[in-house]
C-alpha positions as CSV (number, residue, x, y, z in Angstrom):
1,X,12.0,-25.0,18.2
2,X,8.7,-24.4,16.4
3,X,8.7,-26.0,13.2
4,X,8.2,-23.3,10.6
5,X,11.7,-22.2,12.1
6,X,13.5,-24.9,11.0
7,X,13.3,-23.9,7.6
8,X,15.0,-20.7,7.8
9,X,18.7,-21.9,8.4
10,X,20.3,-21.2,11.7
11,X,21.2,-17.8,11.5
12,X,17.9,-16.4,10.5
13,X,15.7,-19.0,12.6
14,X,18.0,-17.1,15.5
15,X,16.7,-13.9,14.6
16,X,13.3,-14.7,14.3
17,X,13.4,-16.3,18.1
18,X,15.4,-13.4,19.3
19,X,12.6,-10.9,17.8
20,X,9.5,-13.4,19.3
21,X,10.6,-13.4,22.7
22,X,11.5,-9.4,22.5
23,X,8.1,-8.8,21.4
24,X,6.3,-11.7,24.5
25,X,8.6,-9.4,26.7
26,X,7.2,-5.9,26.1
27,X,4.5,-4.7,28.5
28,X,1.7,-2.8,27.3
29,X,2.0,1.1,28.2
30,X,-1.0,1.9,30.6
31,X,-3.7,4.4,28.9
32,X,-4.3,6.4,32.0
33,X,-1.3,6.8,34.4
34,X,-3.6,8.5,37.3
35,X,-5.9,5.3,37.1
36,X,-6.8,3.6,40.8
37,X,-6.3,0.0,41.3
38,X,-10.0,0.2,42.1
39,X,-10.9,0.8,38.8
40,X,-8.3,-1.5,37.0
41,X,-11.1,-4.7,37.1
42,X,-13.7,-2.4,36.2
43,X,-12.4,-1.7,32.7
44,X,-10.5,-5.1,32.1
45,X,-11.2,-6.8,29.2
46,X,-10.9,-11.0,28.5
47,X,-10.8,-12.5,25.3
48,X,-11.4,-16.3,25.0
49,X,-9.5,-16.8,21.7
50,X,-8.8,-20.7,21.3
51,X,-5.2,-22.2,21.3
52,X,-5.7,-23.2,17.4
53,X,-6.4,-19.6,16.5
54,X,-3.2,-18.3,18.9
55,X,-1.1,-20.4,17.5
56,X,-1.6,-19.3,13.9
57,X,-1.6,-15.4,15.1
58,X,2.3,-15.9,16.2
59,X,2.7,-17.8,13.1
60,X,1.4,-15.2,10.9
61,X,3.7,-12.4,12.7
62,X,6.6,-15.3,12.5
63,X,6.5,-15.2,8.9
64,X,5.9,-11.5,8.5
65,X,8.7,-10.9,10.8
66,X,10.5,-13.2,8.3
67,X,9.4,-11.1,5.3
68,X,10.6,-8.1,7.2
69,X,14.5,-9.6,7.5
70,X,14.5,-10.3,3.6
71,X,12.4,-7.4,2.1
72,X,15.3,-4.6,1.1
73,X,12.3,-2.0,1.7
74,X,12.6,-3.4,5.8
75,X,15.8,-4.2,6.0
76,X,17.4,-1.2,4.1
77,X,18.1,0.9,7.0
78,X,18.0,4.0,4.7
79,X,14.9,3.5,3.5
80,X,13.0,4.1,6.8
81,X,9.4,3.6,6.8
82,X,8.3,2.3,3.3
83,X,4.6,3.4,4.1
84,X,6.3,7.1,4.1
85,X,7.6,7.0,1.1
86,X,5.0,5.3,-0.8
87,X,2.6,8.5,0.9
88,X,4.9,11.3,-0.2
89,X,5.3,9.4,-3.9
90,X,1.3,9.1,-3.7
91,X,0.9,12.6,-2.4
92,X,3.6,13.7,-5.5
93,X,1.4,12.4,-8.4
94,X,-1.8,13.0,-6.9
95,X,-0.8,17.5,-6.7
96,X,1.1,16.8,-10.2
97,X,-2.9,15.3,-11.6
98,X,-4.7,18.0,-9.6
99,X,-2.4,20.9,-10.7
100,X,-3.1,19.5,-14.6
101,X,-6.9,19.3,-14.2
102,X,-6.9,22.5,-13.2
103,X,-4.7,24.3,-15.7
104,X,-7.0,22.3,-18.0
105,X,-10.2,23.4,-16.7
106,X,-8.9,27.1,-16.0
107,X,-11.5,29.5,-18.4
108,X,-8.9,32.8,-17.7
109,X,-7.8,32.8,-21.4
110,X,-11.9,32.4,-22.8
111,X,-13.0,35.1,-20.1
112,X,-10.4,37.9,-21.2
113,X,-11.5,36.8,-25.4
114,X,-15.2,36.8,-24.4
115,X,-14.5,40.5,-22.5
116,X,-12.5,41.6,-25.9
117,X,-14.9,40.1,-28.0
118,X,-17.8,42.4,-25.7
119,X,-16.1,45.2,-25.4
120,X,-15.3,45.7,-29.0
């Protein structure tokens, strides 16, 4: 076992392995079903990232996947997606600010006292 899993205690550290190899297992969803084995090579791309930098990658997701078990925002079922709430909050103040500049900047009340004012 890695060694930035020992740290976690057993039940956690169990988790974290259990998510790891879920996520080495997925296969990528193809693009183009109707694509020829022809032209598979043909688009194919190869990345020569070294060990060094791979290793710190699955670290990286290691520990976010870590943050995601403790965080109450992740682990709260209820709560969903916090990036959608923290967008319909956003959205919320942002109509609330843009629905005050406007009363403030509406000129209905000086256009109807500058008609009176004319047509006196």
């Amino acid at each position: 076992m890695p060694g930035y899993l020992t740290d976690l205690g057993p039940f956690r550290a169990r988790e974290v392995k259990i998510l790891e190899e879920t996520i080495q297992k997925k296969v990528p969803k193809q693009l183009f079903q109707n694509q020829s084995e022809l032209n598979k090579d043909k688009y194919r791309l190869t990345f020569n990232i070294p060990e060094t930098t791979t290793q710190n990658l699955f670290q990286y997701r290691t520990k976010f996947v870590q943050h995601m078990l403790t965080s109450p925002m992740y682990a709260n079922s209820a709560v969903g997606k916090p990036w959608e709430i923290i967008g319909s909050i956003s959205e919320r103040i942002i109509d609330e600010l843009l629905l005050s500049v406007a009363k403030e900047m509406e000129i209905g009340r000086v256009t109807q006292e500058l008609y009176r004012a004319e047509t006196r």
